[in-house]
C-alpha positions as CSV (number, residue, x, y, z in Angstrom):
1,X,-43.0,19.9,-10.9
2,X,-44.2,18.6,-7.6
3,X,-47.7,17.7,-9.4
4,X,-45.8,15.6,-12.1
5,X,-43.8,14.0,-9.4
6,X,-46.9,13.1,-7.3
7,X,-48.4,11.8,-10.4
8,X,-45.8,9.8,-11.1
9,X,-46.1,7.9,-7.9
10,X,-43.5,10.0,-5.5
11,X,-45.9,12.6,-3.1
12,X,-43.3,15.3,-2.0
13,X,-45.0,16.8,0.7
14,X,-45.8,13.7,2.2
15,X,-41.7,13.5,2.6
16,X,-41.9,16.8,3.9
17,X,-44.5,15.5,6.9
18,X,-42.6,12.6,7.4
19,X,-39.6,14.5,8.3
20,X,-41.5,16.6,10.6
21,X,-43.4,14.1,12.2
22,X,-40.2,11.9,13.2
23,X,-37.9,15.1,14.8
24,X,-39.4,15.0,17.8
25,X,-38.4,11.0,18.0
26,X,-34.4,11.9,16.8
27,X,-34.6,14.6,19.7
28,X,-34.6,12.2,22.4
29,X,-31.8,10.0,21.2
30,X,-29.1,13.2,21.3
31,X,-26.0,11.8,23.6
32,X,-22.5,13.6,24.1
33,X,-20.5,13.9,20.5
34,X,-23.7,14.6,18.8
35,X,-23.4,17.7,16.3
36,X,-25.7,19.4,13.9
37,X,-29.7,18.9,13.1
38,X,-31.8,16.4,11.3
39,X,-31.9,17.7,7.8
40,X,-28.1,18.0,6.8
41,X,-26.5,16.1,4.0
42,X,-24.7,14.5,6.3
43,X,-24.7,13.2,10.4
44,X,-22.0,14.6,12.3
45,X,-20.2,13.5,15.8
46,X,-17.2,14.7,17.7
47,X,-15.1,11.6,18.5
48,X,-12.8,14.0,20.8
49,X,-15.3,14.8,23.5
50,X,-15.4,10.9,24.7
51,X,-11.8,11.6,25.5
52,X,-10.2,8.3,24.0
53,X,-6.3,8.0,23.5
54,X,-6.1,5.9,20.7
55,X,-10.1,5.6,19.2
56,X,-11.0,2.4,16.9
57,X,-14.0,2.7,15.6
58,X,-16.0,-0.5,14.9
59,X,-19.1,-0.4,11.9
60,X,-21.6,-2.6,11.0
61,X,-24.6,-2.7,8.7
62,X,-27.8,-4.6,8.7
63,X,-31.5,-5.0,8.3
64,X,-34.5,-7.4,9.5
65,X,-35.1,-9.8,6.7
66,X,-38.5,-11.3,6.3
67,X,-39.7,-10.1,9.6
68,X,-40.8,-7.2,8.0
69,X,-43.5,-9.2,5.8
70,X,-45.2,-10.4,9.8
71,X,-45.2,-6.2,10.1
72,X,-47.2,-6.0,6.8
73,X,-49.4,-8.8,8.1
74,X,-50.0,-7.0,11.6
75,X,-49.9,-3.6,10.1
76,X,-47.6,-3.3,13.2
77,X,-44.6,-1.1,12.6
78,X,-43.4,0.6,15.8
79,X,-41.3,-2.3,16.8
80,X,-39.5,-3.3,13.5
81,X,-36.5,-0.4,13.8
82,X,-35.9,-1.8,17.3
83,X,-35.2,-4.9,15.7
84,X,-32.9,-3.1,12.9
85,X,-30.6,-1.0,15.7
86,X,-30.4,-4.1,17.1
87,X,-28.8,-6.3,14.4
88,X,-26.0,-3.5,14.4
89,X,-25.3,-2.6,18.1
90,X,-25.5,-5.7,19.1
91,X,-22.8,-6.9,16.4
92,X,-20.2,-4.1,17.2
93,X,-20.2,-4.6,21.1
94,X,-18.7,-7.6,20.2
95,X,-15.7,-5.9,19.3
96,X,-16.1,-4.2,22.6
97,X,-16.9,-0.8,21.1
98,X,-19.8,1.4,22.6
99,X,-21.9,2.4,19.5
100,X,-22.1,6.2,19.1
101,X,-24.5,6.8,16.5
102,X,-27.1,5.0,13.7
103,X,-28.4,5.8,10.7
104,X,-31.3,4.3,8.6
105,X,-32.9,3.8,5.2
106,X,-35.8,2.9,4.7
107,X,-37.3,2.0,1.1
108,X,-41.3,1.8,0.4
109,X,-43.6,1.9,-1.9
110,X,-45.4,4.8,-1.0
111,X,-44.8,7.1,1.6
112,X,-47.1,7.4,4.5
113,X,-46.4,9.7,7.0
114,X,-48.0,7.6,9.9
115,X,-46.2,4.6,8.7
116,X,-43.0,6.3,8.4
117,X,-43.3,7.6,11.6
118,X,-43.8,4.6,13.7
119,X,-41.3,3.2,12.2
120,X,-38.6,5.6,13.1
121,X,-40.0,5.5,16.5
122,X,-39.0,2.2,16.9
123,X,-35.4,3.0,15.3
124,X,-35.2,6.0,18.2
125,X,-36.5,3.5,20.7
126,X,-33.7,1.3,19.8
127,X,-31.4,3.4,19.5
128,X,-32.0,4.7,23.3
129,X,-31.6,0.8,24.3
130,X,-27.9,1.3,22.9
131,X,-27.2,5.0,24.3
132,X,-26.6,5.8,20.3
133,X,-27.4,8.8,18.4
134,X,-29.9,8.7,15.6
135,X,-28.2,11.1,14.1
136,X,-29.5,11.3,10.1
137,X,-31.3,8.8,7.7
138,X,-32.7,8.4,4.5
139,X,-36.9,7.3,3.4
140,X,-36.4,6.6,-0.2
141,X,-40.2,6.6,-2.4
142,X,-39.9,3.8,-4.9
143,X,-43.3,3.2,-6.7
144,X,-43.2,0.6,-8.7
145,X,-40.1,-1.5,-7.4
146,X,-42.2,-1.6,-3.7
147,X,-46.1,-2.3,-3.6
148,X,-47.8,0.5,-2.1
149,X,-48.3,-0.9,1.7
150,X,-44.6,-2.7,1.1
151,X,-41.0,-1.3,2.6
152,X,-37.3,-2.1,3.8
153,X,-35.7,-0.8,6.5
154,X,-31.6,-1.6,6.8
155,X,-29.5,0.5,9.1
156,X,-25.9,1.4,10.0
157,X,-24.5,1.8,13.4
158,X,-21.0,3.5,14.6
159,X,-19.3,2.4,17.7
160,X,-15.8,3.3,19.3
161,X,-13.4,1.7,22.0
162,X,-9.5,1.8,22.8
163,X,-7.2,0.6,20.6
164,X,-6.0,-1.4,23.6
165,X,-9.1,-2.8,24.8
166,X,-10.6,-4.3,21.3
167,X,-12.0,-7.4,21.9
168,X,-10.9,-9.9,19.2
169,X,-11.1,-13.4,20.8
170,X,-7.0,-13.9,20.4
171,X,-7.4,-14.3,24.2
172,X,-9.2,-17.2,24.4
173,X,-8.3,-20.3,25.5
174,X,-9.0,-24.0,26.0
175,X,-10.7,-24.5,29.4
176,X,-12.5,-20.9,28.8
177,X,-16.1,-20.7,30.1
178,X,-19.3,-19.5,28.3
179,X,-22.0,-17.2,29.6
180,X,-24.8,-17.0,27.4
181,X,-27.9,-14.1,27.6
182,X,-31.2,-15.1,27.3
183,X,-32.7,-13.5,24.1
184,X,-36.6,-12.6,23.8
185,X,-37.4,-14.7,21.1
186,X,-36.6,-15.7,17.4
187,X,-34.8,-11.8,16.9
188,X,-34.4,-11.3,13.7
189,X,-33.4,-14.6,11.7
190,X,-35.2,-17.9,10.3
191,X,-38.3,-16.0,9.1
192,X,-38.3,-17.3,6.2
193,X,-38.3,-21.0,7.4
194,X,-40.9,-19.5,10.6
195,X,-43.6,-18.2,7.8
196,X,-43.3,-21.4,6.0
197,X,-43.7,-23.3,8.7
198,X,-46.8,-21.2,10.4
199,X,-48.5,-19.9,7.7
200,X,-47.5,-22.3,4.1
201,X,-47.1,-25.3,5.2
202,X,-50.1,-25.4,8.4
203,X,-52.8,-22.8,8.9
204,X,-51.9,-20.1,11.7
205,X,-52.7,-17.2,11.3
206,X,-51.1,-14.2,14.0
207,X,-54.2,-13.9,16.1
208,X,-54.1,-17.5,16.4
209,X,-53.5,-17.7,20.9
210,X,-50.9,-19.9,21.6
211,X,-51.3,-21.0,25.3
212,X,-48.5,-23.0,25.5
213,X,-47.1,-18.7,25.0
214,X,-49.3,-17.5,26.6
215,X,-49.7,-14.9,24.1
216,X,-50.9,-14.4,20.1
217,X,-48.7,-16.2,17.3
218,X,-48.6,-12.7,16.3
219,X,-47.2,-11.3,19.4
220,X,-44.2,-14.3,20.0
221,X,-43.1,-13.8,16.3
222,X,-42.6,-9.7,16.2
223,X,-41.0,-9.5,19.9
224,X,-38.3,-7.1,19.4
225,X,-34.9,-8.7,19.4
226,X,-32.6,-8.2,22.7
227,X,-30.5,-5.4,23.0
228,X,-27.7,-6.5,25.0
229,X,-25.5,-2.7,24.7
230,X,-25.7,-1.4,27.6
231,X,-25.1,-4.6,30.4
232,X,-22.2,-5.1,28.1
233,X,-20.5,-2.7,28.5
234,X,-21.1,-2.4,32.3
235,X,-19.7,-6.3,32.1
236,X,-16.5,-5.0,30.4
237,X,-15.4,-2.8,33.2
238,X,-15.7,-5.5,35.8
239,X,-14.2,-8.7,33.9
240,X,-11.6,-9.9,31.5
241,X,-13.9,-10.6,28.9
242,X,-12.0,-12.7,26.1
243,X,-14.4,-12.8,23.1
244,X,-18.1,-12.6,22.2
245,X,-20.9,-14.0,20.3
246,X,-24.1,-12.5,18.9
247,X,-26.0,-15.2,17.8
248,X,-27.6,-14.5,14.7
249,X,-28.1,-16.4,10.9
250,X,-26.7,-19.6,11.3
251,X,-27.7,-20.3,14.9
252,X,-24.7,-21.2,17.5
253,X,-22.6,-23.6,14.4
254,X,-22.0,-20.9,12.7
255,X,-21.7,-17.9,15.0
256,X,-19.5,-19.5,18.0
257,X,-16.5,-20.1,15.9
258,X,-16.6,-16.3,14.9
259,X,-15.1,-15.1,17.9
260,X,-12.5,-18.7,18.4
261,X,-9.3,-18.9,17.5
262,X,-8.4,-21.5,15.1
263,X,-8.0,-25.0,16.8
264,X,-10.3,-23.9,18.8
265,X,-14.3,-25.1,19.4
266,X,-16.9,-25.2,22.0
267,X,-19.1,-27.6,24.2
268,X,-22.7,-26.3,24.5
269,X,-25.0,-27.7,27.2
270,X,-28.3,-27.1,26.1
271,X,-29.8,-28.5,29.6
272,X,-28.4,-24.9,31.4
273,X,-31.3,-22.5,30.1
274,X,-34.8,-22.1,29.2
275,X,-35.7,-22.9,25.8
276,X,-38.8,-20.8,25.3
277,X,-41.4,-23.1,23.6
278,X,-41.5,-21.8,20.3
279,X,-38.7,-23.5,19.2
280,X,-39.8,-27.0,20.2
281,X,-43.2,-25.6,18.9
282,X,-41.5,-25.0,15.1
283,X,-39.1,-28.2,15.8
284,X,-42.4,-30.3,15.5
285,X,-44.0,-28.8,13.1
286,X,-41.1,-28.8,11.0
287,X,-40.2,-32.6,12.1
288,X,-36.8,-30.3,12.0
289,X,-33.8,-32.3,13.7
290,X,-33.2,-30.6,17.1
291,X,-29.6,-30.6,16.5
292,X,-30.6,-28.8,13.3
293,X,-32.1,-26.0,15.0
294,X,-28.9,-24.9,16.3
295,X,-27.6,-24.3,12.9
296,X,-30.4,-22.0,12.6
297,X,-32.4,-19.9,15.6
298,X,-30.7,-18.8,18.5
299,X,-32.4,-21.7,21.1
300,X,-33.4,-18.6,23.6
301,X,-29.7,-17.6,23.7
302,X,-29.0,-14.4,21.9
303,X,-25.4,-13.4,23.3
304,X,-22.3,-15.7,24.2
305,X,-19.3,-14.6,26.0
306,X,-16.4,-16.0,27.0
307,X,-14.6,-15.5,30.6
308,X,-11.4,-17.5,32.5
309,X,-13.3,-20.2,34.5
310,X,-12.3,-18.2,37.9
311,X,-14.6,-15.5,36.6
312,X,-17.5,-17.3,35.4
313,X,-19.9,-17.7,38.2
314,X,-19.6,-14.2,39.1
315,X,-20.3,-12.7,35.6
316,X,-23.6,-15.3,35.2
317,X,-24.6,-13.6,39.1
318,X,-23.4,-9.9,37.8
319,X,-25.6,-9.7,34.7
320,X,-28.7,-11.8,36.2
321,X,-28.8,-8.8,39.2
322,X,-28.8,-6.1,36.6
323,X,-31.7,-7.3,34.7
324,X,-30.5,-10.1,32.6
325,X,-31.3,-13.9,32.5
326,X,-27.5,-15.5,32.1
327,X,-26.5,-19.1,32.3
328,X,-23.1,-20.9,32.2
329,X,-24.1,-23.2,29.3
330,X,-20.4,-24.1,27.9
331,X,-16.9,-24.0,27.8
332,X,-13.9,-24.1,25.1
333,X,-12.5,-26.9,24.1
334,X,-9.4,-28.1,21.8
335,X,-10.5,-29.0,18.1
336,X,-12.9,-26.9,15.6
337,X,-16.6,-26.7,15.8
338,X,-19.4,-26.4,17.8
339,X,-20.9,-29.7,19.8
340,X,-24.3,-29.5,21.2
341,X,-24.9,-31.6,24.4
342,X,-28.7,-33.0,24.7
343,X,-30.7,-33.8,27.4
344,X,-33.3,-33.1,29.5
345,X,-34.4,-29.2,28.2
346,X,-36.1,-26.9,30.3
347,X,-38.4,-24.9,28.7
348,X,-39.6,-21.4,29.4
């Protein structure tokens, strides 16, 4: 049977490899509430030893998008699961719930056990970023729906928190400051508008050096995103945090008015960070309106959060000593939406 299988596209053993190849990567992401092996049916995890009164737990679900075609390009795939943990952590700390454990699924064309491998190595790497368990997963052989050198990866992340402490945004109010958090790059939305614009409609290819980045085209596009778990959650014990924004699909316009109550909306000074240049480097090529841009890329800000004013300049200081680049680049004001405030940008 395994012989017809093979020949039918789907290689067995080469499952068999993959599994044993990634253990050792699962093995280092075991935290407390972690039950069982890789192997089972299912991943398990003991909410009682975290000692909450009144658990919530908080989900979410995601994948890369059409990063994962500059991965094929590169044949660079160690970085690409940090990317997907990071679309889901970073999504449920919003809700102010610590993520616990991940899962992830990755589809492809053929399996390769090297491939498969790296791969997974960037989910564990992730997944240690975010103090979360990798604690099962699925890599699903599909010849014929995937080319051979082709594969998804989407992933699913568990978090948990006090029923008490949930962070909803009901709390804030007009006059309420925002702290943003520097992200590393693009992250992990706009590729589809980022290939057009590099490689359709002009001629870069990802060795192409950029000096204005110092760095390959290559290397600025498959930066990790930002995972902002951990400083976080070390933020929510010292303040009164009153809502949160990851800044994902849709840019600030979209993602903002997520965590505000209604009749509520935002002032964003785009003067109080460091744009890194790649966005003024796809505005132009693009001609794309810079106003635009914040309906779709995250401007070099890849986490919003809102404080009381009294707190603000404390929590910009907090997270800048512990490793992160913060900036007071807002605050919220009466009446819907999202208004962007130009003038002259700094640029990292």
């Amino acid at each position: 049977m395994a012989n017809a299988y093979k020949n039918a596209g789907v290689d067995i053993d080469a499952g068999y490899e993959s599994v044993n190849r990634i253990k050792k990567h699962v093995e280092r992401t075991k935290r407390k509430g972690m039950l069982g092996s890789l192997g089972g049916f299912g991943g398990m995890f003991d909410l009682s030893e975290l000692g909450l009164k009144e658990p919530v737990l908080v989900s979410g679900t995601d994948g890369v998008g059409t990063k994962l075609k500059l991965a094929f390009m590169a044949d660079k795939h160690d970085t690409i699961g940090i990317d997907c943990v990071a679309m889901c952590v970073n999504d449920i700390i919003v809700q102010g719930a610590e993520p616990l454990y991940f899962l992830d699924y990755i589809a492809c064309g053929k399996a390769v056990p090297e491939k498969i491998e790296s791969i997974v190595k960037g989910v564990a790497d992730g997944c240690e970023m975010a103090g979360a368990g990798l604690t099962g997963g699925e890599t699903a052989e599909m010849p014929g729906l995937y080319e051979a050198d082709e594969y998804d990866i989407a992933g699913f992340a568990v978090g948990a928190c006090e029923k008490s402490k949930i962070i909803t945004g009901d709390e804030i109010s007009e006059g309420n400051r925002l702290v943003g958090l520097a992200s590393s790059g693009i992250h992990s939305n706009g590729y589809s508008l980022v290939r057009k614009l590099f490689f359709e409609d002009h001629s870069y290819e990802l060795g192409t050096y950029l000096p204005q980045l110092e760095s390959t085209l290559g290397d600025a596009l498959l930066t990790p995103t930002r995972i902002y778990v951990k400083p976080v959650l070390e933020a929510l014990k010292k303040f009164s945090i009153k809502g949160m924004s990851h800044i994902t699909g849709g840019g600030f316009i979209e993602n903002i008015p997520r965590m505000l109550p209604e009749g509520l909306g935002a002032d964003i000074d785009s003067t109080k960070w460091k744009q890194p240049r790649l966005f003024s480097i796809m505005e132009e090529l693009g001609s794309i309106p810079h106003q635009e841009m914040y309906n779709i890329f995250n401007m070099g800000i890849g986490f919003v959060i809102a404080v009381d004013a009294s707190e603000a300049e404390e929590a910009v200081n907090f997270f800048n000593e512990i490793g992160e680049e913060a900036y007071l680049i807002g605050e919220v004001t009466a009446g819907d939406g999202v208004r962007i405030i130009e003038g002259d940008r700094q640029e990292d």
